[in-house]
VOFI-194537 format. One record per residue (C-alpha): x, y, z. Coordinates in nm, 4 decimals, always signed. Example, Ala and Ser with C-alpha at 12.3 -4.5 7.8 and 13.67 -1.06 7.14 Angstrom:
BEGIN
+----------+----------+----------+
|        x |        y |        z |
+----------+----------+----------+
|  +1.2300 |  -0.4500 |  +0.7800 |
|  +1.3670 |  -0.1060 |  +0.7140 |
+----------+----------+----------+
//
This chain:
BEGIN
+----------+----------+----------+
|        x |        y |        z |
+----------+----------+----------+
|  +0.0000 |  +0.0000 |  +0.0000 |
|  +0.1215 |  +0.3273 |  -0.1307 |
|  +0.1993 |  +0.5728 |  +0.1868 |
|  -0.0201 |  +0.9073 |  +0.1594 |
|  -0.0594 |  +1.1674 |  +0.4450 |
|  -0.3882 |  +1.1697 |  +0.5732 |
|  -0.5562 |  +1.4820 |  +0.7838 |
|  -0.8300 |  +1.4010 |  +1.0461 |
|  -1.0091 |  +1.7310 |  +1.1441 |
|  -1.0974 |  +1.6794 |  +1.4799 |
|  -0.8787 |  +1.5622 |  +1.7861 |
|  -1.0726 |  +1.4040 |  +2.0453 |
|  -1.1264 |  +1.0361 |  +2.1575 |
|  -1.2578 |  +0.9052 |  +1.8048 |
|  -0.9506 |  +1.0371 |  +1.6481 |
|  -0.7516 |  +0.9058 |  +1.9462 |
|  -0.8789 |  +0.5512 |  +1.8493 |
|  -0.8748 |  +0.5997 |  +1.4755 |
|  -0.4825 |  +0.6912 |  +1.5825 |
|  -0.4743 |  +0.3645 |  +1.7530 |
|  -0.5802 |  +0.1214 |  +1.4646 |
|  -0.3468 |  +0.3617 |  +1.1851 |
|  -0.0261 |  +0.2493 |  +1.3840 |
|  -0.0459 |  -0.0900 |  +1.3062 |
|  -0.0486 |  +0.0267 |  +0.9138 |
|  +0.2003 |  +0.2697 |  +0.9461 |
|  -0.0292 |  +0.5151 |  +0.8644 |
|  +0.1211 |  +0.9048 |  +0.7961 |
|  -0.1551 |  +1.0772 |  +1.0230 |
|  -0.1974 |  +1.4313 |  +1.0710 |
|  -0.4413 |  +1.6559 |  +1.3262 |
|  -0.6276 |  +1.9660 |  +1.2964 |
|  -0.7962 |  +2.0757 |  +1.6427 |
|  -0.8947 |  +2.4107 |  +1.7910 |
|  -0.8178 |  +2.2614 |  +2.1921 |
|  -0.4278 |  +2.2185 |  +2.2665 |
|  -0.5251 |  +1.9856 |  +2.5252 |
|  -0.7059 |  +1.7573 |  +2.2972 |
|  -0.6740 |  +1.3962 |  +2.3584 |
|  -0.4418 |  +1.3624 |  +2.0144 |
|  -0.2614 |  +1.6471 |  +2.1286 |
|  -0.0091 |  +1.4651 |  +2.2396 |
|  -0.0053 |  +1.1548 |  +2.0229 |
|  +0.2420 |  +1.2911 |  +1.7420 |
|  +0.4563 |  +1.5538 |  +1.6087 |
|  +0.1762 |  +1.5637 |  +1.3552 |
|  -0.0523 |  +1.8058 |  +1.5508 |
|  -0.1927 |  +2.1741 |  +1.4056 |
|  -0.3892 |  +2.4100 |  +1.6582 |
|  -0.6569 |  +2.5642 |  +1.5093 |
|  -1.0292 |  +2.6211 |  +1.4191 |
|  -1.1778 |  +2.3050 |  +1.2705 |
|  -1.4748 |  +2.5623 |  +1.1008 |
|  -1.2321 |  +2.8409 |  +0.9754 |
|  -1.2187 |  +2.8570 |  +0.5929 |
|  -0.8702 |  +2.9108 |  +0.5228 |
|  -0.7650 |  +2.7341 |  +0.8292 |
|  -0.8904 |  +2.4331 |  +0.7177 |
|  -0.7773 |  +2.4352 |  +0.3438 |
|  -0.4226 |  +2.5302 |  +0.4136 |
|  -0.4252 |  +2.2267 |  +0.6794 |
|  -0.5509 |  +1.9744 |  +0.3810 |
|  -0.3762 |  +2.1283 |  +0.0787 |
|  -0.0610 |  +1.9706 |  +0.1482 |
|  -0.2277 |  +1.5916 |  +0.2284 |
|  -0.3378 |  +1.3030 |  -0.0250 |
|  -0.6581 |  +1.1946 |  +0.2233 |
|  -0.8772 |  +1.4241 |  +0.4368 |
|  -1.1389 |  +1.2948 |  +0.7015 |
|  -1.3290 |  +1.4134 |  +1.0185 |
|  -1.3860 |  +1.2530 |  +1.3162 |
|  -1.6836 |  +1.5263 |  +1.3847 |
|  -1.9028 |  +1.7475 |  +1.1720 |
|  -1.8489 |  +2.0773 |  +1.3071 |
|  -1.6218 |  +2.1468 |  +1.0334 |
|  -1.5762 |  +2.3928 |  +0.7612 |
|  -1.7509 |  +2.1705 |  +0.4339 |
|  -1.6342 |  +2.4554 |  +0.1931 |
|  -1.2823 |  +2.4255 |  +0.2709 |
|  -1.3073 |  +2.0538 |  +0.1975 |
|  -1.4853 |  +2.1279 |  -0.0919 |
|  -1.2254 |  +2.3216 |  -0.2438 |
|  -0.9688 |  +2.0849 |  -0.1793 |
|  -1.1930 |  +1.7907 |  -0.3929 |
|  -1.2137 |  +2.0739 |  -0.6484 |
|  -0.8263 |  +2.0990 |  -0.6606 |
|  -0.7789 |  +1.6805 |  -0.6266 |
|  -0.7513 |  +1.6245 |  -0.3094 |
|  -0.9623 |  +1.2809 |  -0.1671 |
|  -1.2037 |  +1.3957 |  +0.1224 |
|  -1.4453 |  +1.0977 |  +0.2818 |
|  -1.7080 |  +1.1178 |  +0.3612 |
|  -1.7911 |  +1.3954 |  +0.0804 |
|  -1.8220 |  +1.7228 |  +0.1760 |
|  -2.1445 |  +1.7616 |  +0.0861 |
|  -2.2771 |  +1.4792 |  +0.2773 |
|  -2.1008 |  +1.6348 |  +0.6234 |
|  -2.2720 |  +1.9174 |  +0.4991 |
|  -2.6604 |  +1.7543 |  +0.4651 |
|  -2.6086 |  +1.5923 |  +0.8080 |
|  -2.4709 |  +1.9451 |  +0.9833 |
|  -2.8284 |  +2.0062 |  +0.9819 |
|  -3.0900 |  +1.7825 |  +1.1465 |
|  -3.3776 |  +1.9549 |  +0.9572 |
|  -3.1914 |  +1.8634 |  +0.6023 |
|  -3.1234 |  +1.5164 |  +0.7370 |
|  -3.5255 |  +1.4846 |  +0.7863 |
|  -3.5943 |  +1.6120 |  +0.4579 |
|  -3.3466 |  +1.3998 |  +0.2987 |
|  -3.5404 |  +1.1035 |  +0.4705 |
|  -3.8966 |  +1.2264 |  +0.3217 |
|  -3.6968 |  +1.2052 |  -0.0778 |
|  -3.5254 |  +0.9165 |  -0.0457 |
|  -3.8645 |  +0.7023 |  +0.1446 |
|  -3.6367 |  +0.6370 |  +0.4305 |
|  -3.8699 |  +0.5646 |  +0.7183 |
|  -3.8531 |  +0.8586 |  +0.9889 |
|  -4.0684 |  +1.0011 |  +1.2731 |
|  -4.3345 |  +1.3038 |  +1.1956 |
|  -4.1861 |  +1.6397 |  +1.2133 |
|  -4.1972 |  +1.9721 |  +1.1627 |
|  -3.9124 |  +2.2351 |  +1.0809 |
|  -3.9651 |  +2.5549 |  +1.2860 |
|  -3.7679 |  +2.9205 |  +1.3429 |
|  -3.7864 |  +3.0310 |  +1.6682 |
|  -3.9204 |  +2.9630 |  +2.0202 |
|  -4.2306 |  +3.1116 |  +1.9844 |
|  -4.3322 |  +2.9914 |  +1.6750 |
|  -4.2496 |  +2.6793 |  +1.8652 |
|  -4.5173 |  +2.7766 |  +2.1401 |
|  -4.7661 |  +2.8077 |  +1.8935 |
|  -4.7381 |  +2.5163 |  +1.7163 |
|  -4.7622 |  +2.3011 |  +2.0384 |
|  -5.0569 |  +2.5406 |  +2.1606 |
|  -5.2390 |  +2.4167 |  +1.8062 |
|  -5.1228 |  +2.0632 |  +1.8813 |
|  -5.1332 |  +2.0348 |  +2.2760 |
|  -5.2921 |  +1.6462 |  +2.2640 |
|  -4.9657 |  +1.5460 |  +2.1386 |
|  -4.6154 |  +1.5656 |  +2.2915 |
|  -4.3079 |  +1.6407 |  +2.1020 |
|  -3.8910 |  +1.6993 |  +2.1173 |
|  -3.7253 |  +1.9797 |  +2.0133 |
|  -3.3909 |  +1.9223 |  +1.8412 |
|  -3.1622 |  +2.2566 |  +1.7397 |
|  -3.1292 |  +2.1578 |  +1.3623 |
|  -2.7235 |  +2.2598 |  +1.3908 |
|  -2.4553 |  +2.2414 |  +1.6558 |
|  -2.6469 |  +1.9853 |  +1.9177 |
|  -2.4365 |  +1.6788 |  +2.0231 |
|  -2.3887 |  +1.3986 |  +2.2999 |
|  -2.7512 |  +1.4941 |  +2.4105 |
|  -2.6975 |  +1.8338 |  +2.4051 |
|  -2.9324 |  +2.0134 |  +2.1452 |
|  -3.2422 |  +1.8061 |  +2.2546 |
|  -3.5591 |  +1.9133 |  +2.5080 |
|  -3.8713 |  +1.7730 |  +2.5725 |
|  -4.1813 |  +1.9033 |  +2.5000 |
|  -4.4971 |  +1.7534 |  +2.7006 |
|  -4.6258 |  +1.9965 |  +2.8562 |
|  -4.6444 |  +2.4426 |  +2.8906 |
|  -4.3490 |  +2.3560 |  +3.2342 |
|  -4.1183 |  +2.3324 |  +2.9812 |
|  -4.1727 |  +2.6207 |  +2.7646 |
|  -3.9138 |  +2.7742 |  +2.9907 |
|  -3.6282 |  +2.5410 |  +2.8536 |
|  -3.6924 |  +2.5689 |  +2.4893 |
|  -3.4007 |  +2.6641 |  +2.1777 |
|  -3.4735 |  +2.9766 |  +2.0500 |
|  -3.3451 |  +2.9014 |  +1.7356 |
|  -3.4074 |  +2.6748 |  +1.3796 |
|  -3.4923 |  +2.3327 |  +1.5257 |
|  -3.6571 |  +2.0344 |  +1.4269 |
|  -3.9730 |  +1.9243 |  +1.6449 |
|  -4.0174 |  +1.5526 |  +1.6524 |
|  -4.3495 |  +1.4121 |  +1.7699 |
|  -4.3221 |  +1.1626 |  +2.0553 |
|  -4.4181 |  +0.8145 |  +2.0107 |
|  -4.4126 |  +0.4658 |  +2.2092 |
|  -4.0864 |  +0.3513 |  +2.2001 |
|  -3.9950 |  -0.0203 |  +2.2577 |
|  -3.6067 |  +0.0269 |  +2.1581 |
|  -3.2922 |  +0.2549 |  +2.0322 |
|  -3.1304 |  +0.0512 |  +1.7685 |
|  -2.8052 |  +0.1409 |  +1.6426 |
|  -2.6549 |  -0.0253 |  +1.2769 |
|  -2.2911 |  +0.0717 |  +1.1412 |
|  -2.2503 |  +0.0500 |  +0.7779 |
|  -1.9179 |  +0.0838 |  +0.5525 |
|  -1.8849 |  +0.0904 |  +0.1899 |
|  -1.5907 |  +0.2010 |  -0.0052 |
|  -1.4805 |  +0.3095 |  -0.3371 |
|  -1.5867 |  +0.0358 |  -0.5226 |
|  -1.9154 |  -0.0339 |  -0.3684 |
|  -1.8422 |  -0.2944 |  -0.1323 |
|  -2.0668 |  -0.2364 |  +0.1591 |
|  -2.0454 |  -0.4225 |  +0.4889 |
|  -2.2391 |  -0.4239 |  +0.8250 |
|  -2.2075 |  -0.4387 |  +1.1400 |
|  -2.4713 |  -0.6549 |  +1.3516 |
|  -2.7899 |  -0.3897 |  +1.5396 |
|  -2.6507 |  -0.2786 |  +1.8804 |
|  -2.9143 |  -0.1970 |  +2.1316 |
|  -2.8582 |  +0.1403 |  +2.3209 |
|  -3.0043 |  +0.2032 |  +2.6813 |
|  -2.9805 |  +0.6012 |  +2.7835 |
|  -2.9284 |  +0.7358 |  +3.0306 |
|  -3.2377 |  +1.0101 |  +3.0684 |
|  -3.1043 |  +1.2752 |  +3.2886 |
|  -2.7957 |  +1.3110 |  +3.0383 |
|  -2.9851 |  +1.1826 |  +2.7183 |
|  -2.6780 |  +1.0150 |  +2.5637 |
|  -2.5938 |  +0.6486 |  +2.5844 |
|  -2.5428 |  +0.4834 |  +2.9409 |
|  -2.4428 |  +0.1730 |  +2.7738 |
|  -2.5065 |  -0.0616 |  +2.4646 |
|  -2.5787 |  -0.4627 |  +2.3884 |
|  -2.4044 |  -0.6149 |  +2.1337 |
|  -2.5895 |  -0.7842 |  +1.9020 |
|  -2.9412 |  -0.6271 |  +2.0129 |
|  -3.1648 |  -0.8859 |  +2.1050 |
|  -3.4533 |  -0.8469 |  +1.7617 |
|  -3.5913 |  -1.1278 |  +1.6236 |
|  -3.4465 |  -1.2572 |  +1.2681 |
|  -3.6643 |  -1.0227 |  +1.0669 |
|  -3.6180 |  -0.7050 |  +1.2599 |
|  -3.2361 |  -0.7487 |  +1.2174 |
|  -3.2309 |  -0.7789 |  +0.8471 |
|  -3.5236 |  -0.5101 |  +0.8872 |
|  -3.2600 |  -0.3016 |  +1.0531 |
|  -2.9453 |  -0.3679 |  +0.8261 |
|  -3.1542 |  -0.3133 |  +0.5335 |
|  -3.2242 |  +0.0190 |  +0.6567 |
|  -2.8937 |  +0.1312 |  +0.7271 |
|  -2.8302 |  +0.0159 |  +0.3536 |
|  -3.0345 |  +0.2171 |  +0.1915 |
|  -2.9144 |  +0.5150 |  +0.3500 |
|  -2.5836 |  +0.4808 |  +0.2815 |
|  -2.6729 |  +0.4082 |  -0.0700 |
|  -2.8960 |  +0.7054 |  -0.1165 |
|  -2.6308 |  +0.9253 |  -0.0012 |
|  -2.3767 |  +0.7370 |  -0.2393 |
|  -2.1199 |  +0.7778 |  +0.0639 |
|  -1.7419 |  +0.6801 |  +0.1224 |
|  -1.6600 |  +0.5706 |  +0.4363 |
|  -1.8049 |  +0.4264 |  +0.7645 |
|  -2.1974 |  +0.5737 |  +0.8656 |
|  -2.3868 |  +0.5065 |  +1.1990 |
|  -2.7718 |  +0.5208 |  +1.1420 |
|  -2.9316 |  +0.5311 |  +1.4915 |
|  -3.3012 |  +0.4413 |  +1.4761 |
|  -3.6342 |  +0.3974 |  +1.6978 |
|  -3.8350 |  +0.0704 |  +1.7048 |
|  -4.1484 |  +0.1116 |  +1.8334 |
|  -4.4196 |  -0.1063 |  +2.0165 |
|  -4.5296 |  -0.2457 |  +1.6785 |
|  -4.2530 |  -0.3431 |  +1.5750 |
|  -4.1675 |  -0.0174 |  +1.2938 |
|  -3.8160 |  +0.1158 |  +1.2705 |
|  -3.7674 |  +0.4557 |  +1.1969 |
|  -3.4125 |  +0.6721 |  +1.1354 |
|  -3.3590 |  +0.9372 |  +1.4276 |
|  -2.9964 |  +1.0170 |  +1.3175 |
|  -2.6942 |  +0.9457 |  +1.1009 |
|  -2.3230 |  +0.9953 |  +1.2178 |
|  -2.0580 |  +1.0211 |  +0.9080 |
|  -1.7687 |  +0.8710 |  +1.1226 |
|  -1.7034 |  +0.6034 |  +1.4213 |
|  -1.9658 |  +0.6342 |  +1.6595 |
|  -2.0382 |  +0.6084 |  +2.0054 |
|  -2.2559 |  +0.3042 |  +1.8977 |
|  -1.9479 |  +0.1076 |  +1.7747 |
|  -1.6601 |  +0.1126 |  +2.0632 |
|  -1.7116 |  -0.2111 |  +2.1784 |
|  -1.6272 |  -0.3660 |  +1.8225 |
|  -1.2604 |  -0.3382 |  +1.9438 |
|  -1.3118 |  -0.6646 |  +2.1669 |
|  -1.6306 |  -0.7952 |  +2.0471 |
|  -1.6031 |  -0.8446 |  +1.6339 |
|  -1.3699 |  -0.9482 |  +1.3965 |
|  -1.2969 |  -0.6589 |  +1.2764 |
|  -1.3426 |  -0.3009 |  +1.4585 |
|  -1.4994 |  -0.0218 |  +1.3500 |
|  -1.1982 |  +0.2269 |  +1.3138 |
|  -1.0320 |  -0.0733 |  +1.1089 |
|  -1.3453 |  -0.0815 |  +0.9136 |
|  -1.3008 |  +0.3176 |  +0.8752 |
|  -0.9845 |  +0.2849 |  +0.7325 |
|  -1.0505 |  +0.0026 |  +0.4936 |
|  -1.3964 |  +0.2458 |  +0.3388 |
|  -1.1739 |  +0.5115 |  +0.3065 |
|  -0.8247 |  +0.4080 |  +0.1752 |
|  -1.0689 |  +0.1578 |  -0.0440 |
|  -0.9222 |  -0.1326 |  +0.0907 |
|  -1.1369 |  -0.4526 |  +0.1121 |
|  -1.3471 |  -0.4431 |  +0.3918 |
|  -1.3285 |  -0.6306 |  +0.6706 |
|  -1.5655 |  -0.9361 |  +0.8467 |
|  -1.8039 |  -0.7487 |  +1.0474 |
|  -1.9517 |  -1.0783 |  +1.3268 |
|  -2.0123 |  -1.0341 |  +1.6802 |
|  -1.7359 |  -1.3301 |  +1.8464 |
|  -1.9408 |  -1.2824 |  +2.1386 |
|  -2.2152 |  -1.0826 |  +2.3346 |
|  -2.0548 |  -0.7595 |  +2.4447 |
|  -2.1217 |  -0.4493 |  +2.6018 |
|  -2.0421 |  -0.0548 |  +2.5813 |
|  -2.0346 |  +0.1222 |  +2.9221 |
|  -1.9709 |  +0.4800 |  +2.8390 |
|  -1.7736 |  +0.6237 |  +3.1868 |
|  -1.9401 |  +0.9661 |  +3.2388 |
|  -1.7618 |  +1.2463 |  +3.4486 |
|  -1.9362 |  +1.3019 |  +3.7515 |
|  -1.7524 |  +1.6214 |  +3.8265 |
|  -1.5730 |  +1.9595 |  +3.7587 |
|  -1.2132 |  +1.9285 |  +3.7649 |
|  -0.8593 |  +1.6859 |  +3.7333 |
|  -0.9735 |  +1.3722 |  +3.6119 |
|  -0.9082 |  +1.0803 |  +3.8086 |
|  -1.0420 |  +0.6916 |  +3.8142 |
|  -1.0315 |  +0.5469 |  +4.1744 |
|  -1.2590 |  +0.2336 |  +3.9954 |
|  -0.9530 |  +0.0624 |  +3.7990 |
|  -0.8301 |  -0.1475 |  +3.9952 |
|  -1.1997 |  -0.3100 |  +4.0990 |
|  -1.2631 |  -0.3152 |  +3.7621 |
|  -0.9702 |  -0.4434 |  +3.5826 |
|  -1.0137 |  -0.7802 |  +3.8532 |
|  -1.3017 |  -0.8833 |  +3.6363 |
|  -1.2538 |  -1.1205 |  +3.3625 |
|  -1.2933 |  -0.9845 |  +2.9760 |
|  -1.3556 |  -0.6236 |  +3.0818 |
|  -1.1958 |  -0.3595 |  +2.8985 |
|  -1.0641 |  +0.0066 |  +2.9840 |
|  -1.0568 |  +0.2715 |  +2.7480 |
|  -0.9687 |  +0.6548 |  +2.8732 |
|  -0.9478 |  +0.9154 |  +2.6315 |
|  -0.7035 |  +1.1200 |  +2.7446 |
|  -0.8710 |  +1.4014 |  +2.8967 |
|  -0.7152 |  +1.6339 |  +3.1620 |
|  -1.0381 |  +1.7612 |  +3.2949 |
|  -1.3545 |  +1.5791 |  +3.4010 |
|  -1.6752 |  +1.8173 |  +3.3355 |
|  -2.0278 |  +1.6529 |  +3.4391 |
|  -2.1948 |  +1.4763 |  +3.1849 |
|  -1.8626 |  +1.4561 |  +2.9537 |
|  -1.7726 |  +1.1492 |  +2.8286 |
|  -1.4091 |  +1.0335 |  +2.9747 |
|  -1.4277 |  +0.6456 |  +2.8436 |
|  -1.5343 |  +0.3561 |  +2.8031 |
|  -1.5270 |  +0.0066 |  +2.9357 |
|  -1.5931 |  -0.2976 |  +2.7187 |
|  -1.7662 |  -0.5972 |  +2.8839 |
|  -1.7925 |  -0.9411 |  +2.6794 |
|  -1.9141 |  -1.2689 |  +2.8484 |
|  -2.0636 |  -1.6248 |  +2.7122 |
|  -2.4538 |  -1.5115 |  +2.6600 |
|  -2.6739 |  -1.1882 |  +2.7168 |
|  -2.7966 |  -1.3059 |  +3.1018 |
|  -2.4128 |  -1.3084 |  +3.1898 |
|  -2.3623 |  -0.9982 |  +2.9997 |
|  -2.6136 |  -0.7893 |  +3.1610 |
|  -2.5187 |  -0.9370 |  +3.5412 |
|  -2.1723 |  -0.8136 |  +3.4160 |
|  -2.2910 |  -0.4646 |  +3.3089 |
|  -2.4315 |  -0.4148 |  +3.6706 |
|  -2.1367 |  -0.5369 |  +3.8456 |
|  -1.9280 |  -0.2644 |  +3.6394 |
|  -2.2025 |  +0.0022 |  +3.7010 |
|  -2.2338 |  -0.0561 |  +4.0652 |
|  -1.8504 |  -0.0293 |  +4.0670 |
|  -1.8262 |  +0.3382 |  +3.8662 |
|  -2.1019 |  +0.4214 |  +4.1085 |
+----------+----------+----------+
//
């Protein structure tokens, strides 16, 4: 394999484990972040400061590599698109990053392409918000800023005229409630050549308070049809956007069994850590297959496995007085990301949990919880 510099815009924990599975491939990897402490900070000599959504900040970063990527989509999509202009390989495509920048775009793109999604509306401002829950007060709804929300942030309920108080005044996307019997999560790659693979449905339990992901099941227990069901799903959106690369679609099933797309990630994803331990091949390994169009790799569970997501609990130096209880249980896994300070509700890590069947697994999952506790 020919060596070519590549540029990952963004420096936190995904790009931190993308790092990880580029070593063994002697990989030529280079950063771009706007934080100096950033977990890659300190990874290699290979490390620009600076603003991940400034124009020329951006292009002069790529200009001088073969391969650009992100490892988040707060990023500058014209810069990137300049560089394609000029020859330069960017995956995913800028204008994909672009599309999914914005939640209300993503929804729309849904509606064209008869991708299954929940009811919405796209709406300007907070009162315009009050009004159209004052016209539609039998029902109850969640408000999602259409750009900039993230790890649960960007996201507020909206059952009842208490929380009026708490709502975005800005473009958002409001999402009628429905009865939901799970949060499925599918990773899909496809390269250059239009090999697609796909990773087995991960079920995701959240943690309310915070809204993002206390911790996952891998596989999700769904019956033989809702799994193909699922993958299917996650296949046709990656084929209607015609994407490069590696794509989490996160989706609702409800009490009658329906799936429906909430939200698509161009990138590794929360959803996939535990494929590190649990598959045959991981999902940064997977990454860098789609986008180097290498032949992707076997996606199987080799056993049940969990994602714990270790969630900072307070303001200040991060520190982890639970690794030496954990690390005396069998198959569990420690990942930190590298992060000097602990803020609440940030994520700090994750621990990996494998075992011989799901009723093991989830005794597991509360032994580690009741430890980080």
């Amino acid at each position: 394999m020919k060596t070519q510099k590549i540029g990952i815009l963004g420096g936190g924990q995904l790009g931190r484990m993308l790092w990880q599975a580029a070593v063994d491939w002697n990989l030529d990897i280079y950063f771009l972040d706007a934080d100096e402490n950033a977990p890659c900070a300190e990874l290699t000599k290979n490390f620009t400061l600076g603003s991940l959504t400034d124009f020329e900040t951006v292009y002069h970063f790529g200009k001088n590599l073969d391969v650009i990527t992100i490892e988040i989509e707060n990023i500058n999509t014209d810069a990137l698109q300049k560089l394609v202009d000029e020859g330069k390989k960017v995956f995913p495509e800028p204008a994909i990053i672009a599309l999914i920048q914005d939640k209300g775009l993503q929804k729309q793109f849904y509606q064209q392409n008869n991708i299954p999604t929940l009811p919405f509306e796209l709406i300007e401002n907070k009162q315009k918000t009050i009004e159209y829950f004052e016209k539609n007060n039998q029902k109850k709804y969640f408000q999602k800023l259409r750009k900039g929300g993230y790890d649960g942030k960007g996201v507020q309920k909206l059952f009842s005229n208490q929380d009026f108080q708490f709502l975005f005044d800005a473009p958002v996307v409001i999402e009628q409630a429905l009865p939901i019997e799970k949060e499925i999560a599918v990773l899909v790659a496809k390269n250059q050549k239009g090999e697609i693979k796909i990773f087995p449905p991960v079920e995701m339990i959240f943690d309310d308070a915070l809204n993002l992901v206390d911790y996952l099941i891998s596989p999700a227990q769904l019956s033989e049809n809702q799994t193909k069901t699922a993958e299917n799903l996650a296949i046709q959106v990656i084929q209607s956007l015609n994407m490069t690369g590696l794509l989490a679609v996160e989706m609702f099933l409800d009490k009658e069994g329906n799936f429906y797309v909430n939200e698509i990630a161009p990138r590794p994803h929360n959803s996939g850590h535990q494929t590190i331990e649990g598959n045959i091949t991981s999902q940064y390994q997977q990454f860098w297959r789609s986008i180097l169009n290498l032949p992707l790799g076997a996606t199987q569970t080799q056993q049940p496995a969990a994602m714990l997501n270790i969630i900072g609990q307070h303001n200040g130096e991060a520190n982890y007085p639970f690794m030496e209880k954990v690390l005396a249980l069998e198959q569990v896994f420690v990942h930190l990301y590298g992060k000097k300070i602990s803020k609440i509700g940030r994520k700090m890590g994750h621990i990996t949990i494998l075992a011989d069947n799901i009723v093991l697994l989830e005794e597991k999952i509360q032994r580690v919880k009741k430890i980080l506790e």
